[in-house]
C-alpha positions as CSV (number, residue, x, y, z in Angstrom):
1,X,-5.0,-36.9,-1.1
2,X,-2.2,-37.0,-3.9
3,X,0.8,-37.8,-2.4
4,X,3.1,-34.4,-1.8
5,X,5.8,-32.8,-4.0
6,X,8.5,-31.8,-1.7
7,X,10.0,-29.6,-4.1
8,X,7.6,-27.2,-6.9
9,X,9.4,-24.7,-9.3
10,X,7.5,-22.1,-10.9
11,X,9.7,-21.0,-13.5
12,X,11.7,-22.7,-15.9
13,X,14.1,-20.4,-16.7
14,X,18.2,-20.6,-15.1
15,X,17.4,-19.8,-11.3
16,X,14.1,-22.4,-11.3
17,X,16.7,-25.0,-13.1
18,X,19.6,-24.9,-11.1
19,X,17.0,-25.0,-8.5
20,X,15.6,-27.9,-9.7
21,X,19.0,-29.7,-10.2
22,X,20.1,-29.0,-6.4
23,X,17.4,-29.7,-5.0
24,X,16.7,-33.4,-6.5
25,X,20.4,-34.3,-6.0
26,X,19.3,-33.5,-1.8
27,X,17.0,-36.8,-2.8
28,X,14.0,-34.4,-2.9
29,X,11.2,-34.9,-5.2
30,X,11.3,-32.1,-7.9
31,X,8.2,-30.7,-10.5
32,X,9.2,-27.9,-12.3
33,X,6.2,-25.7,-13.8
34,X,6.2,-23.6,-16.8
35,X,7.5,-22.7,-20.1
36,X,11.0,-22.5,-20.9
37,X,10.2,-20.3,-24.1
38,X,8.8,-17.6,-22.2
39,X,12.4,-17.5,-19.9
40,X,13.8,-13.5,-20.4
41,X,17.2,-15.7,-21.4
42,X,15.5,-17.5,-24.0
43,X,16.1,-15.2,-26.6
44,X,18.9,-13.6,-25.6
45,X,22.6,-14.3,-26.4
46,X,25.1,-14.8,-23.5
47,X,28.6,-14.2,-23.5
48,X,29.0,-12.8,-19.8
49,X,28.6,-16.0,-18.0
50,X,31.6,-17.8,-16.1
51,X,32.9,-20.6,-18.8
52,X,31.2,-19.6,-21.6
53,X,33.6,-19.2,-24.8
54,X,32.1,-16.1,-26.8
55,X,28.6,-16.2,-28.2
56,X,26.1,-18.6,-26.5
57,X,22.4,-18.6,-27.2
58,X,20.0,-18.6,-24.1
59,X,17.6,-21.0,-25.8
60,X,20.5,-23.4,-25.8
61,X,21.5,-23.1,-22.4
62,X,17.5,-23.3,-21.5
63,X,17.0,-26.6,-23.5
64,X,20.2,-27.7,-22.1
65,X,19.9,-27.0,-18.2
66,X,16.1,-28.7,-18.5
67,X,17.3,-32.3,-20.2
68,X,20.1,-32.1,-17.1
69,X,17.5,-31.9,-14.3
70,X,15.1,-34.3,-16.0
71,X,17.8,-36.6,-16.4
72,X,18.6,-36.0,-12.6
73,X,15.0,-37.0,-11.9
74,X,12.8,-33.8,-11.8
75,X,9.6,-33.8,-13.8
76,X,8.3,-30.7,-15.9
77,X,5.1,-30.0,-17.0
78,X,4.8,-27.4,-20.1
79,X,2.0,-25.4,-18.0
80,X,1.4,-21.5,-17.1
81,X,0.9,-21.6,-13.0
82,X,-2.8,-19.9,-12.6
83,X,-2.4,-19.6,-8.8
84,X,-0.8,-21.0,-5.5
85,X,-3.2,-21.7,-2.3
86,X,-1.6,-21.8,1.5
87,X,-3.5,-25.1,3.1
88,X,-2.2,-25.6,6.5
89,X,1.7,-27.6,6.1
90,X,1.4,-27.6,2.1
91,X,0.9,-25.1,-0.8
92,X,-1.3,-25.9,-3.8
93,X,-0.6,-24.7,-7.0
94,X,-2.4,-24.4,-9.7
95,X,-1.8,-24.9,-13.5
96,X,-3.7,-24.7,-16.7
97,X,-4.9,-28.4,-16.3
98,X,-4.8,-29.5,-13.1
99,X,-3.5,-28.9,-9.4
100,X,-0.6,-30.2,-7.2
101,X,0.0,-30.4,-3.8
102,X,3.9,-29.7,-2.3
103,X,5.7,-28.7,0.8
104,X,7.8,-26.1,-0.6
105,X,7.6,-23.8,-3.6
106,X,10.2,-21.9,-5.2
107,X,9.0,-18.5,-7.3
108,X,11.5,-17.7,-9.7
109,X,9.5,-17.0,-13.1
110,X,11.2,-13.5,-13.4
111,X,9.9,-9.8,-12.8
112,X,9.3,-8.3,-16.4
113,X,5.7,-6.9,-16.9
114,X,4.6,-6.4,-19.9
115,X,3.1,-3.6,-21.1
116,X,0.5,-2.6,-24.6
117,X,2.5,0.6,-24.4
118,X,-0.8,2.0,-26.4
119,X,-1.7,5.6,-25.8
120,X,-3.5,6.2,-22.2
121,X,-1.7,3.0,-20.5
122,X,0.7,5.1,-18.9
123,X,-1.4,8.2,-17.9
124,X,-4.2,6.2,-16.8
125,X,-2.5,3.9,-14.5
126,X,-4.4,3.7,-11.1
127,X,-7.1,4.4,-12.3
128,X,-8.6,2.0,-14.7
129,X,-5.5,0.4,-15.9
130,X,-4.0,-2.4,-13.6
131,X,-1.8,-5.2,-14.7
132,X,-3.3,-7.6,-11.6
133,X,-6.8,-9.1,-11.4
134,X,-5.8,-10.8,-8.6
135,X,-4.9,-7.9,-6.6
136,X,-7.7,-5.5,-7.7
137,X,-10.3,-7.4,-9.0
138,X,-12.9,-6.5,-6.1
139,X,-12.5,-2.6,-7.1
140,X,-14.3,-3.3,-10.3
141,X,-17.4,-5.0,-8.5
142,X,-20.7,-4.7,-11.2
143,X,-18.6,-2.8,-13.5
144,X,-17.7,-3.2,-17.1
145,X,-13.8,-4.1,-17.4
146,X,-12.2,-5.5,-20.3
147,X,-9.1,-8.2,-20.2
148,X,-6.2,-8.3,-22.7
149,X,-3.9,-10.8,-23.4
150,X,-3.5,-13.9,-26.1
151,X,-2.4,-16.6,-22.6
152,X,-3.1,-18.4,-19.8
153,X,-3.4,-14.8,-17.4
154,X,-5.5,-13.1,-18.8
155,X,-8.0,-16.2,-19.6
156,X,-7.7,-17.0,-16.2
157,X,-8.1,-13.3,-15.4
158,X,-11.4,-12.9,-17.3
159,X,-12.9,-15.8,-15.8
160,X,-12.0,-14.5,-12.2
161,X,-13.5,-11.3,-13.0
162,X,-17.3,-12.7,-13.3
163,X,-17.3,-12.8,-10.0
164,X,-17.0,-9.7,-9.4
165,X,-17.6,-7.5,-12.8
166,X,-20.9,-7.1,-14.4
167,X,-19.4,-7.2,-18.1
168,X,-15.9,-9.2,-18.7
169,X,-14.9,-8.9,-22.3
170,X,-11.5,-10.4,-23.1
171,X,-9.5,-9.4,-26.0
172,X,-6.9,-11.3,-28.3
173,X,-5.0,-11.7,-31.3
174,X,-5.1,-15.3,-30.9
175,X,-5.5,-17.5,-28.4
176,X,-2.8,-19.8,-27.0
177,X,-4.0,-21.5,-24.0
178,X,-4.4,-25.7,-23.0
179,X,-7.4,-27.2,-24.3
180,X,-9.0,-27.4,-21.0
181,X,-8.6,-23.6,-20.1
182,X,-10.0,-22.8,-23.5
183,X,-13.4,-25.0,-22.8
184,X,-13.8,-23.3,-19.3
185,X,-13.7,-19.7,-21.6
186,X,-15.8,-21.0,-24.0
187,X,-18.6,-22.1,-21.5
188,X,-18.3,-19.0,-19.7
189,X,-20.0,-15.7,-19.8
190,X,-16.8,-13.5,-21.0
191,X,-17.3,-11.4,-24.2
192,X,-14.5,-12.9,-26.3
193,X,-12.8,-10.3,-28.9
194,X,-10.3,-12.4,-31.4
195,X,-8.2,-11.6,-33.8
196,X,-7.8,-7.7,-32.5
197,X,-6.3,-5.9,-30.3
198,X,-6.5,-2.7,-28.0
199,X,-5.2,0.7,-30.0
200,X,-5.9,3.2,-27.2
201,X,-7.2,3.5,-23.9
202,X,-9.8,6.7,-23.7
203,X,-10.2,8.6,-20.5
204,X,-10.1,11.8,-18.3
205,X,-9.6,11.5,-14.8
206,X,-10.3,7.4,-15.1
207,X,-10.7,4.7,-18.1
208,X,-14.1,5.5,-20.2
209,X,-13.3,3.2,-23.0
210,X,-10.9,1.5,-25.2
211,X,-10.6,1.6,-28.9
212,X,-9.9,-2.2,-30.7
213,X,-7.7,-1.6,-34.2
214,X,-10.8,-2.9,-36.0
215,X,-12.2,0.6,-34.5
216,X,-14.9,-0.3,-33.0
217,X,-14.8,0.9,-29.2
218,X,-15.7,-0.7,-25.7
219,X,-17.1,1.4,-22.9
220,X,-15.5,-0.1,-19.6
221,X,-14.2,1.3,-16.5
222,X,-11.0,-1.0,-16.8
223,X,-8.4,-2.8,-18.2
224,X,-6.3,-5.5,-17.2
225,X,-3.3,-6.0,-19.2
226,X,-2.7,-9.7,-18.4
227,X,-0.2,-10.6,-20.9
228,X,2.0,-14.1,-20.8
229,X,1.5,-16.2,-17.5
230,X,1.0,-14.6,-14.2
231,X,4.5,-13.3,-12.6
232,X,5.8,-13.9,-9.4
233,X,4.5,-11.0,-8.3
234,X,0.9,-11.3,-8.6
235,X,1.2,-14.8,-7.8
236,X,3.1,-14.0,-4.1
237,X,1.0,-11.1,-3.8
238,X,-1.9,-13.3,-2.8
239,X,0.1,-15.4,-1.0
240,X,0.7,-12.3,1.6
241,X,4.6,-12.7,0.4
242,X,6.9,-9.4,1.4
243,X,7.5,-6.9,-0.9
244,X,10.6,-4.7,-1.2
245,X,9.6,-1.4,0.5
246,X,10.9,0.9,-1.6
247,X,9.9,-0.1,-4.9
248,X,7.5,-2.8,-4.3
249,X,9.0,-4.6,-7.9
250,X,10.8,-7.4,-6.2
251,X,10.5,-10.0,-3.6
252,X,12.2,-9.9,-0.3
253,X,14.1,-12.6,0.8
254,X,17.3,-13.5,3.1
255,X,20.3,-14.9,2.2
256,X,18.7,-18.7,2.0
257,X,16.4,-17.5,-0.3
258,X,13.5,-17.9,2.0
259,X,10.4,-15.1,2.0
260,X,8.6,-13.8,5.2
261,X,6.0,-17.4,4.3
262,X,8.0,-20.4,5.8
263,X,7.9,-22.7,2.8
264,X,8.2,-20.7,-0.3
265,X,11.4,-19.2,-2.1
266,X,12.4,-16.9,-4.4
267,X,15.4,-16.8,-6.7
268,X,16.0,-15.0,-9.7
269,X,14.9,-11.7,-11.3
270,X,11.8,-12.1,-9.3
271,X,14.2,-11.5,-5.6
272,X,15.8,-8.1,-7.2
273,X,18.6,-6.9,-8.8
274,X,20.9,-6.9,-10.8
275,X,19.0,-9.0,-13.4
276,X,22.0,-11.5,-14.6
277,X,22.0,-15.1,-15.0
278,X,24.5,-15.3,-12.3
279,X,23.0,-14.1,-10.3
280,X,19.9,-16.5,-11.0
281,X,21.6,-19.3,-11.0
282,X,23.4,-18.7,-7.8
283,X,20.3,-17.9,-5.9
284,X,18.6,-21.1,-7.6
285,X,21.4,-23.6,-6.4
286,X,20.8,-21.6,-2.5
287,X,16.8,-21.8,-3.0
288,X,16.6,-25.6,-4.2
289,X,19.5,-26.7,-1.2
290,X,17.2,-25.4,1.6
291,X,14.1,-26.1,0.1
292,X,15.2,-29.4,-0.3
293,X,16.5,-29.7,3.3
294,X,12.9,-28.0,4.7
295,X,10.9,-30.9,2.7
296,X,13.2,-33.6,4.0
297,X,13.0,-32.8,7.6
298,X,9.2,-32.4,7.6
299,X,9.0,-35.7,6.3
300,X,11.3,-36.9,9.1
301,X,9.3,-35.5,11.4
């Protein structure tokens, strides 16, 4: 067996740096997963933040909070997170590529879900429409379902769906996944549809079919909007992770950051509002201090 990470961050964005950057100054061993690109703060220009002097740009702060915890001695790998599996003491967590084994994880990839926001998304909701393969894959069992999405979620998404889907048709402007995630599509059974993309979702009471903006149609019973890498949410989903009750958008956690699973974290957008990089940051120093400290003492013990 690989020998364990004490410390994995999905998320590369502030809360899953700082958390990166406290937790390999407790002397933990740190890999941070993900793409800082794809970070909501990326794009965005900050002037709000505590010593900042006017105009900042997120990618800046991105490129620069990364290079600090690498130089502190966490690793990164530029990788979409497919999944995270529970095995007795340890998690493993799965990437494009490959799959590593740690003691703690943190989630903090953010909440935003994005939507086609094509006509019939929003009324059909429920019922045909889900943004989660993970979660309702096994509703769709010997149906047809279609797949959207250009990255690593919804490729992973289509293949998950053989299992369970008589008909898996995945549809993308272009493609942007590792070469070994691509290869797994290609040898598959999924329907692949490049270079479109969905116009409108047709249905009455359910999803009947979808129209591509080449105009040609697809009669499936669903759609699975998979677009970017899979969120927090789907990922802690599986991992039986507590939902807020109200709203069921954000995870629950306590004031160390910890979830109802001993050994993962959340920090971030991902653990609720208000969506700030203070707030991120904060909760990413508290997340990375006490996951740090968990790994430690079960290696003591």
């Amino acid at each position: 067996m690989a020998e364990l990470i004490d410390v994995i961050i999905v998320g590369a964005g502030p809360a899953g740096l700082q958390a990166a950057v406290h937790a390999v100054r407790k002397k933990a061993s740190v890999l941070i997963l993900g793409r800082p690109e794809k970070s909501a703060i990326y794009r965005a220009h900050v002037e709000n933040y505590l010593c900042v002097d006017g105009v900042t740009d997120g990618n800046e702060m991105v490129k620069i909070g990364l290079d600090q915890a690498i130089r502190f001695g966490a690793e990164h790998v530029h990788e979409d997170v497919l999944g995270i599996d529970q095995q007795l003491a340890h998690f493993v967590v799965r990437t494009e590529s490959r799959a590593y084994e740690g003691r703690t994880v943190i989630l903090a990839t953010g909440s935003a879900r994005k939507k086609l926001k094509v006509s019939g998304e929003k009324e059909l909701l429920g019922r045909g429409v889900s943004y989660c393969v993970d979660c309702d894959a096994n509703f769709y069992r010997n149906a047809k379902v279609a797949v959207v999405g250009n990255e690593s979620a919804a490729v992973d998404g289509a293949l998950t769906l053989l299992g369970y889907a008589s008909e898996v048709h995945l549809i993308a402007k272009k493609l942007d996944v590792s070469p070994e995630l691509q290869e797994k599509l290609i040898e598959s059974k999924v329907i692949i549809h490049q270079g479109t993309w969905v116009k409108e979702i047709v249905g009455g009471n359910a999803v009947e079919k979808i129209q591509l903006e080449n105009e040609s149609f697809l009669e499936v019973e669903g759609i699975f909007v998979e677009l970017g890498a899979k969120g927090a949410m789907e990922l802690a989903t599986v991992l039986g992770v507590q939902l807020d009750t109200d709203t069921f958008s954000y995870i629950e956690t306590n004031k160390r950051q910890e979830t109802n699973i001993p050994g993962i974290y959340a920090a971030g957008d991902i653990a609720g509002p208000p969506h700030q990089m203070a707030k991120a940051v904060g909760e990413g120093c508290v997340a990375g201090w006490y996951a740090a400290n968990l790994a430690n003492k079960q290696k003591r013990s």
